[in-house]
C-alpha positions, 0 to 999 in steps of 0.5 A, spaced: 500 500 500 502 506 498 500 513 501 502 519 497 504 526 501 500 532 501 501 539 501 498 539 507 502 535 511 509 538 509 513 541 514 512 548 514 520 552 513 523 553 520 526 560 517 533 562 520 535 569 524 538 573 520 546 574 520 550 579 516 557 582 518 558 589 520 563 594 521 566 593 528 568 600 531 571 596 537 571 590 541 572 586 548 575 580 549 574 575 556 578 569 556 576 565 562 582 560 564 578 555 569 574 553 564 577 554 558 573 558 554 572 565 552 566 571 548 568 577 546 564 583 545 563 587 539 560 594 539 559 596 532 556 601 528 550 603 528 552 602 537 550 596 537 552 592 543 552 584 542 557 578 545 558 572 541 558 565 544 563 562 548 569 559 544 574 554 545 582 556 546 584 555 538 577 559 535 579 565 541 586 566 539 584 565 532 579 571 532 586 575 537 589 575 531 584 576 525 582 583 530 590 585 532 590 590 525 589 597 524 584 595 517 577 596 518 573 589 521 566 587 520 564 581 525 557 577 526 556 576 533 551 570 533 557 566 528 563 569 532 565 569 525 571 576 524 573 579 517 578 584 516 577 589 510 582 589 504 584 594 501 582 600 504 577 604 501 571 610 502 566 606 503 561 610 507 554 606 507 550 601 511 554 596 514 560 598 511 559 604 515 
């Protein structure tokens, strides 16, 4: 016997937060030694205050790194994903900002 799926009993999407890198104007940085693990905090642009997830030791020192320049660095918070921008130009709108 074969059933066959209608349109109503599909799954509805589940849709995802939206994520975008912007300009971070500076950042904090809070390693905890007793547990290995450490978050940053990225004001940005536009004022925004947000803290990304706790990170292993090796994805803090990598982020360290990416963040240790005089270029202009764009972030997303809720990926803890950091880009530095290259070559410098005169990008004065939205999130490049």
């Amino acid at each position: 016997m074969k059933t066959e799926q209608t349109s109503s009993q599909t799954q509805p999407k589940i849709q995802k937060p939206e994520r975008q890198m912007k300009r971070v104007t500076s950042y904090q940085a809070l390693w905890r030694p007793q547990e290995s693990k450490g978050h940053f905090w990225f004001t940005y642009y536009d004022g925004d205050r947000q803290r990304t997830e706790d990170l292993d030791a090796k994805s803090f020192r990598i982020i360290l790194e990416i963040l240790d320049t005089n270029k202009p660095i764009f972030a997303d918070h809720t990926t803890s994903a950091v880009a530095v921008h290259w070559p410098d130009c005169d990008i004065n709108t939205g999130a490049w900002a």
